[in-house]
C-alpha positions in Angstrom: -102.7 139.3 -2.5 -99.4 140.6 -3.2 -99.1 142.6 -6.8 -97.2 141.3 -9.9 -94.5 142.5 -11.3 -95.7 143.8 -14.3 -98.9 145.2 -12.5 -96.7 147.0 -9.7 -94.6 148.3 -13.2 -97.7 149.6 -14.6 -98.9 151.4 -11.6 -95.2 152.9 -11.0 -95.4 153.7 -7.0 -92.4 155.4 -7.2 -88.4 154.6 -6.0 -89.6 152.3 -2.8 -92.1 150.2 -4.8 -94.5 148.6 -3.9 -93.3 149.6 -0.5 -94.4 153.2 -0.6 -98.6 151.8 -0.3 -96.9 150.9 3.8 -97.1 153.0 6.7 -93.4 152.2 7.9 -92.0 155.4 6.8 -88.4 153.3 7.5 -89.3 150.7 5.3 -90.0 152.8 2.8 -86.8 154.7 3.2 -84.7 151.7 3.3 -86.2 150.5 0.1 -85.8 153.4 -1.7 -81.9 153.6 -0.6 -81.8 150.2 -1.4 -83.1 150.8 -5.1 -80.9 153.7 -5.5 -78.0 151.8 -4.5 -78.3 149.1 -7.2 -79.1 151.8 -9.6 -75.9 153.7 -8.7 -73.5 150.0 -8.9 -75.8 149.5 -12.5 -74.4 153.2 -13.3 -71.0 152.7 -11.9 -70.2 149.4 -13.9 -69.8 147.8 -10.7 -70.9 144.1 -10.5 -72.9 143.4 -7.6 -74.9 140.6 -5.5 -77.9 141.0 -3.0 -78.2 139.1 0.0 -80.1 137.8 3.2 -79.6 140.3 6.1 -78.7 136.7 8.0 -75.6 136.3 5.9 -73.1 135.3 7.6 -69.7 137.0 8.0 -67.6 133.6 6.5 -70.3 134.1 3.4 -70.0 138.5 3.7 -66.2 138.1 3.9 -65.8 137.1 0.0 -67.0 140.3 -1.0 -64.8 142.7 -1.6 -66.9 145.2 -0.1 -70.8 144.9 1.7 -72.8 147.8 1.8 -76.2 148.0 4.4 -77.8 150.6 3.9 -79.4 152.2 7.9 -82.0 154.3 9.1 -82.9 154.3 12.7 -83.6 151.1 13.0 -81.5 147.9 11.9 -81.8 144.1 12.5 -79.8 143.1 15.8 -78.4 140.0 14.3 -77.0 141.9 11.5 -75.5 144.9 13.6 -73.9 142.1 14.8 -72.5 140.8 11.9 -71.2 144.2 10.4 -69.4 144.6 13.1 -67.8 141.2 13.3 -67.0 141.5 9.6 -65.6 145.3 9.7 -63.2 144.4 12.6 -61.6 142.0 10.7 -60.4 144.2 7.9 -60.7 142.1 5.2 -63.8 143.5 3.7 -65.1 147.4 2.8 -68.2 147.8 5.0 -70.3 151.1 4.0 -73.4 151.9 6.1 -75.7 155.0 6.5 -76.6 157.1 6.3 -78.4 157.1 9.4 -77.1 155.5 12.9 -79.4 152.8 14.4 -80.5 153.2 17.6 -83.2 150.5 17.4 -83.3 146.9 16.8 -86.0 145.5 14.4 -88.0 145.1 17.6 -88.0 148.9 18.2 -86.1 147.8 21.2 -82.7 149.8 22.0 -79.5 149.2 20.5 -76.9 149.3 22.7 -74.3 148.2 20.8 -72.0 150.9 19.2 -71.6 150.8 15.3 -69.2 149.2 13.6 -65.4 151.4 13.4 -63.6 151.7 10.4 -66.3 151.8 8.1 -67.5 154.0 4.9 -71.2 156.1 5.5 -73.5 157.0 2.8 -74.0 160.7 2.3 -77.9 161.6 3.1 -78.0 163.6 0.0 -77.1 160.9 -2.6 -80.4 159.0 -2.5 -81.3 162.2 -4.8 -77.6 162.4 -6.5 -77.8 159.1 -8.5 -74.4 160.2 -10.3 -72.4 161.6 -6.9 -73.4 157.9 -5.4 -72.4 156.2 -8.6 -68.9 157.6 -8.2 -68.9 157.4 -4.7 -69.5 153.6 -4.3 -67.6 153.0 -7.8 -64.5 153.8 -5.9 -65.0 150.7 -3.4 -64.3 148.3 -6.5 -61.0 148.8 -8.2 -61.6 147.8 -12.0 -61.2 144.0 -12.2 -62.3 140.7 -13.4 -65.6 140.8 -14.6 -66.0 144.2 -15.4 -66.2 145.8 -18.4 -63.2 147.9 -19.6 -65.2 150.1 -22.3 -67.8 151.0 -24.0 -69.4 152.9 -21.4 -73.0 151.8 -22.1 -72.0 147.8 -21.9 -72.0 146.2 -18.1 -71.6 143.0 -16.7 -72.9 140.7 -14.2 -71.3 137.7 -12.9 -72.6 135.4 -11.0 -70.6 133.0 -8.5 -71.4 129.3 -6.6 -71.6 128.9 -3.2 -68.1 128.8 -3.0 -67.5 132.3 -4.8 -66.1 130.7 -7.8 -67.6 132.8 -10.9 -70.0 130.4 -13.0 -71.7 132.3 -15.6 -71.3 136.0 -16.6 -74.1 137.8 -18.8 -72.5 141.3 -20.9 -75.6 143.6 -21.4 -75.9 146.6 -23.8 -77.8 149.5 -23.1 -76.9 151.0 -26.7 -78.9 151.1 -29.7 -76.4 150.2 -32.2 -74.2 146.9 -32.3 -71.7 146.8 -29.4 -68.2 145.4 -29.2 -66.8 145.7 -25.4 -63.6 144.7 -23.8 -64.5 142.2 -20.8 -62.2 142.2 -18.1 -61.4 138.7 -17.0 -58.6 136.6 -14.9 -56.3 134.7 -16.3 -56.4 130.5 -17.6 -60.2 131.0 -17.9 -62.6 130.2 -20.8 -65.7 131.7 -22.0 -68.2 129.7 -23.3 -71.8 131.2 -25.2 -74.0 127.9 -24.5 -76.4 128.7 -27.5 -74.2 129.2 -30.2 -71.0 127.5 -28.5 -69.0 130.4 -29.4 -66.0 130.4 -27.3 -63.3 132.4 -26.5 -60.0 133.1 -24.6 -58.5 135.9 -23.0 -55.5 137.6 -23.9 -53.8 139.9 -21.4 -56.5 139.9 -19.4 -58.9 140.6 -21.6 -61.8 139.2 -24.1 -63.6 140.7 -26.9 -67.4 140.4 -27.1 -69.5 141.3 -29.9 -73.4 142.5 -28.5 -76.1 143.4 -30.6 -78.6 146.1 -29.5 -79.9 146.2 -26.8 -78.6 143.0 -26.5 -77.6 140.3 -23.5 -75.4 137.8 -24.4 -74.6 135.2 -21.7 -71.0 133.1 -21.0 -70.5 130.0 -19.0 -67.3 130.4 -17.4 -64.7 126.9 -18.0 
């Protein structure tokens, strides 16, 4: 039966999870690039979503940038996509740091990877802060992120059709917070248990967090 959460937290397998007990040493690897990835956005301030590998590119193309991370083996289907989405040039595709050669079939691959795209450096899944910076420079500072303190992030989180619903401001400090909140313009933020509310000026909002606090915002 498959493990809990807080039993696979207690046992601690390691950077791939509960992933390491396999024998698919490329499973493992992906998952431990994968949780080194969100790590390095967490690290990086830069907010983020995860998605199905059968995405499609109308729903990829409304990120600003769509990083997969590949090993030697990739799903066909989503080869597919990548390359459909990095052709158009609308959206920042980073893959690596391996080239596929395989499908998901272990059958070949015999389509050639996707051009103008950005490559994870092999080394980074052990350089947490190098791959921090590196994929913090795919997202200019805008809406939704948080302008300062340093230990205060932000996570928004959009509808189906991308328009930003709710965004929760967590503090990873453990003394009483006030961040600057990054925001566009004629919105409204909303706390939905103490109805606090609040409106930007120049861009920007002031939020008050306690320690080690989350404080949550519908978005009007």
């Amino acid at each position: 039966d498959p493990l809990t959460p807080v039993l696979a937290e207690i046992l601690d397998f390691g950077p791939g999870g509960i992933a390491e007990l396999g024998t698919d040493a490329g499973a493992i690897a992906a998952r431990r690039w994968q949780a080194a990835i969100a790590s390095a956005l967490e690290l990086a301030q830069v907010p983020y979503e995860i998605v199905s590998e059968s995405s499609t590119v109308e729903q990829l193309s409304r990120y600003r940038a769509v990083i997969a991370p590949t090993l030697e083996r990739v799903d066909r289907a989503l080869w597919s996509t990548l390359r459909t989405l990095a052709d158009a040039k609308k959206t920042v595709v980073v893959i690596g740091p391996g080239t596929p050669s395989r499908d998901e079939l272990d059958q070949s691959l015999a389509d050639a990877p996707p051009r103008r795209v950005g490559r994870l450096k092999d080394g980074s899944l052990d350089d947490l802060p190098g791959l921090a910076a590196d994929l913090g420079a795919l997202a200019e500072q805008g809406d939704w992120q948080i302008e300062r303190p340093e230990d205060v992030r932000a996570h928004v989180f959009a509808d189906e059709a991308g328009k930003a619903r709710v965004v929760f401001v967590l503090s990873d400090a453990a003394t009483a917070r006030t961040a600057t909140l990054l925001t566009p313009p004629n919105v409204r933020l909303r706390d939905p248990f103490s109805n606090e509310a609040v409106v930007p000026t120049n861009g920007r909002v002031t939020i008050a967090v306690p320690p080690r606090g989350v404080r949550m915002w519908i978005i009007d």
